[in-house]
TIDO-940236 format. One record per residue (C-alpha): residue number from 0; x, y, z. Coordinates in Angstrom, 3 decimals. Example, Ala and Ser with C-alpha at 12.3 -4.5 7.8 and 13.67 -1.06 7.14 Angstrom:
<sites>
[site 0,[12.300,-4.500,7.800]]
[site 1,[13.670,-1.060,7.140]]
</sites>
This chain:
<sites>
[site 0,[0.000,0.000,0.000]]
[site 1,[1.832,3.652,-0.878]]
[site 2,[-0.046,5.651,1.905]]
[site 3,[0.051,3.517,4.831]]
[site 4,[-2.134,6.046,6.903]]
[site 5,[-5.131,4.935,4.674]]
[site 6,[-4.784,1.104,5.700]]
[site 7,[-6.967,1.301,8.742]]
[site 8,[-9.642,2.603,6.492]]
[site 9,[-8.479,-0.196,3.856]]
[site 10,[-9.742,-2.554,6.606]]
[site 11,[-12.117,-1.033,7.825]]
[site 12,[-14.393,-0.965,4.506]]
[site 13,[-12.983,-4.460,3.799]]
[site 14,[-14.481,-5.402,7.316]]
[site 15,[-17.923,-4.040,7.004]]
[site 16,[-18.286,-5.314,3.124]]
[site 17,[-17.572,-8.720,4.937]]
[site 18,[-19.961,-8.136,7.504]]
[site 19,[-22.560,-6.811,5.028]]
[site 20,[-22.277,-10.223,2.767]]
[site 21,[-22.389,-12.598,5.440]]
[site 22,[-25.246,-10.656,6.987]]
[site 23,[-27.023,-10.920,3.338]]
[site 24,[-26.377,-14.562,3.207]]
[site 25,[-27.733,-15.727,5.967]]
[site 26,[-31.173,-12.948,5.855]]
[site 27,[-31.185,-14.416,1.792]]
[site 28,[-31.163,-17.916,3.112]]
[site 29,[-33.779,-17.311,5.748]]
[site 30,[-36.019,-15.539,3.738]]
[site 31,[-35.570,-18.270,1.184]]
[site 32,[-36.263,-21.693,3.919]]
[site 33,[-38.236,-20.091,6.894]]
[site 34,[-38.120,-21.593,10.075]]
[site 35,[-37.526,-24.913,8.540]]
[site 36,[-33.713,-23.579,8.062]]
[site 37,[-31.773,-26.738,8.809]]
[site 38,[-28.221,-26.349,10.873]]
[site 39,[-26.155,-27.638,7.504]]
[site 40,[-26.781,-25.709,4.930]]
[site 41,[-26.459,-28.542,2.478]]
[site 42,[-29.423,-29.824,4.116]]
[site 43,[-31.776,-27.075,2.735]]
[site 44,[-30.989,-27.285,-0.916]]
[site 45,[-33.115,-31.004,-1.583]]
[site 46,[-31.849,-33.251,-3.970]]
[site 47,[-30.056,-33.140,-7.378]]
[site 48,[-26.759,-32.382,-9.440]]
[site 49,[-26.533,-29.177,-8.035]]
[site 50,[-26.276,-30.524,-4.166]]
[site 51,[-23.825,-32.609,-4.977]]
[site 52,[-21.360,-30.969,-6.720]]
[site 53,[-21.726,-27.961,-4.098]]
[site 54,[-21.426,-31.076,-1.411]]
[site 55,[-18.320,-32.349,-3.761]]
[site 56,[-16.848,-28.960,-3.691]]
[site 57,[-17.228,-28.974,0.004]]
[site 58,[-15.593,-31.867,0.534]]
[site 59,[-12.595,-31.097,-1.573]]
[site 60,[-12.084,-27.411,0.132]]
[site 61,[-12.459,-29.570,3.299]]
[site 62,[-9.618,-31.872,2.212]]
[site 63,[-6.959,-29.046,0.781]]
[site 64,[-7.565,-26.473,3.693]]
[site 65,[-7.853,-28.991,6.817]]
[site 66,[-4.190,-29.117,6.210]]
[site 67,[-3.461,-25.706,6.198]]
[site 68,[-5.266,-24.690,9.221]]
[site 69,[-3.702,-27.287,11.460]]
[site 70,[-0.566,-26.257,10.648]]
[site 71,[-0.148,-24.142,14.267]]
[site 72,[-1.430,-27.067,15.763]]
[site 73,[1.198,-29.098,14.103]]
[site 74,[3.796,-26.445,15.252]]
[site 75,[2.619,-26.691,18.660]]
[site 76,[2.970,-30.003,19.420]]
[site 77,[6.279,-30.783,17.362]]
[site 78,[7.646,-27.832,19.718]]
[site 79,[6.206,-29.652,22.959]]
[site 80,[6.987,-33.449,21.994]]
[site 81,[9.829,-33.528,19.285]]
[site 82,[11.595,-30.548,19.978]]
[site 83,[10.229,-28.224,17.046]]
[site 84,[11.417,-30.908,14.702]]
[site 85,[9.002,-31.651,11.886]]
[site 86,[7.716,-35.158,12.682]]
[site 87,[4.668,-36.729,9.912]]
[site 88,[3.432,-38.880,12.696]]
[site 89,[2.321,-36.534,15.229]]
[site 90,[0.765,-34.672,12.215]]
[site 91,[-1.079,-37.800,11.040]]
[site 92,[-1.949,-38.621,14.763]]
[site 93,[-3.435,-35.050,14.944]]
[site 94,[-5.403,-35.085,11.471]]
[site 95,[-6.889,-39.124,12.615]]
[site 96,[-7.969,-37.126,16.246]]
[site 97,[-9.648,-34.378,14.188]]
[site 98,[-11.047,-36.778,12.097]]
[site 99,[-12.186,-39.112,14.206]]
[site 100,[-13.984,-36.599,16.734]]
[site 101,[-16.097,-35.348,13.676]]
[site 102,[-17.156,-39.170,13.110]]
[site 103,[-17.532,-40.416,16.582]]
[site 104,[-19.308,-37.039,18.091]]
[site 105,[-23.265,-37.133,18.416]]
[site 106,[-24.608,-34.232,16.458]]
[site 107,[-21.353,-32.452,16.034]]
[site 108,[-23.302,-29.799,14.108]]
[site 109,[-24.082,-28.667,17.523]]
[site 110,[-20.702,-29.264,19.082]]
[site 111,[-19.508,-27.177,16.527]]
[site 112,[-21.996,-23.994,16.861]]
[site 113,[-20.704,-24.565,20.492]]
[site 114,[-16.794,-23.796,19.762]]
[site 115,[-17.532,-21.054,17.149]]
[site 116,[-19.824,-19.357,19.063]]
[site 117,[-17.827,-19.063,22.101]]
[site 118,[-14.163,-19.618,20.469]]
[site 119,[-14.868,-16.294,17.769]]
[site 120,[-16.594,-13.947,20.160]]
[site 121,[-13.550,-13.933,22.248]]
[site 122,[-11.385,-13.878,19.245]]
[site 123,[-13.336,-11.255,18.115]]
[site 124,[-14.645,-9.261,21.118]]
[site 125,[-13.376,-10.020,24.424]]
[site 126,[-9.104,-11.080,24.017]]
[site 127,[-8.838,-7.659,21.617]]
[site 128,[-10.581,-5.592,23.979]]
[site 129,[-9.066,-7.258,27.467]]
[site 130,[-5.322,-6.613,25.398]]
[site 131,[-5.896,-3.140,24.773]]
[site 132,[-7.032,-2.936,28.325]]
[site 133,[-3.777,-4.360,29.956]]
[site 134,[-1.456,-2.547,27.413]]
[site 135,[-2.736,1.137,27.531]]
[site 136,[-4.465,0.464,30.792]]
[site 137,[-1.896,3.342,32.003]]
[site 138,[-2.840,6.222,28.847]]
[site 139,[-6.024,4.780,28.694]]
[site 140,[-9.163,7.754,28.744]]
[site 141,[-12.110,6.728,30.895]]
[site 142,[-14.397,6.825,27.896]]
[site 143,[-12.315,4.794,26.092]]
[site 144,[-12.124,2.157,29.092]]
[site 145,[-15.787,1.969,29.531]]
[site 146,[-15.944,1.350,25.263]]
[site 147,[-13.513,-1.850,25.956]]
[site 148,[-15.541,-3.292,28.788]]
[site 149,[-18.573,-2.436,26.571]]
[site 150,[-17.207,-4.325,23.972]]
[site 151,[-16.013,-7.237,25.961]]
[site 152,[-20.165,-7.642,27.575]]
[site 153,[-21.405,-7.676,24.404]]
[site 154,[-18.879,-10.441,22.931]]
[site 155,[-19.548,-12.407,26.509]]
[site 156,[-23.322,-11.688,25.610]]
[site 157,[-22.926,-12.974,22.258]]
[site 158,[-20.841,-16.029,22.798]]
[site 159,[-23.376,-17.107,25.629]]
[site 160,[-26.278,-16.686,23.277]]
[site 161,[-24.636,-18.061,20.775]]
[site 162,[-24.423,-21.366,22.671]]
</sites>
């Protein structure tokens, strides 16, 4: 980016475009199902050549990108058990766990609206907010301390509902 004063704006509008498309999704795919909205989305779209290749597709992104977002994991426990050296079996051993907890788990549609709900808001809401707390806790305005604790209730609100 040449003018790096305009890259929190960058974000910003990147951010809210985000926001606005998932928000449209899900209000489009309401309108479209009702209340009879199933969990999986897959589950609303019936039967037919379209379904599957969208449940195909899934399944492949599922299969190339798994990978990739265990890779901290990976990183993790090399560092902890094998001394940061790259070792395939603990990665298998991980990938079999993953795998096996989304086969063995009783509606792990559930399980799984469980972790994101909880696991983003304090991504999202409530570690950012408790950070900027503890590192400008000493420059820190009042208003702008009673925004971050504002913040962090309505991510705790949010992750609770969520649940």
């Amino acid at each position: 980016m040449r003018d790096k004063r305009k890259f929190g704006k960058v974000v910003a509008f990147t951010m809210a475009s985000i926001c606005l498309i998932y928000g449209s999704f899900g209000a489009l795919g309401y309108f479209a199902f009702g209340e009879q909205t199933e969990e999986m989305i897959t589950a609303n779209m019936g039967v037919g050549l379209v379904t599957t290749l969208v449940k195909f597709g899934l399944c492949v992104n599922i299969f190339f990108t798994l990978l990739v977002m265990m890779n901290s994991v990976y990183e993790i426990m090399e560092k902890r058990f094998w001394g940061g050296r790259y070792c395939l079996w603990i990665r298998w051993l991980s990938v079999l766990l993953v795998s096996l907890m989304a086969i063995l788990v009783p509606n792990f549609a559930g399980f799984l609206c469980l972790m994101g709900s909880g696991v983003c808001c304090a991504l999202g809401f409530i570690l950012p907010s408790l950070f900027h707390l503890v590192v400008f806790r000493d420059e820190m305005a009042r208003g702008t301390w009673c925004f971050d604790v504002s913040i962090m209730v309505v991510g705790l609100v949010l992750g609770v509902s969520g649940t």
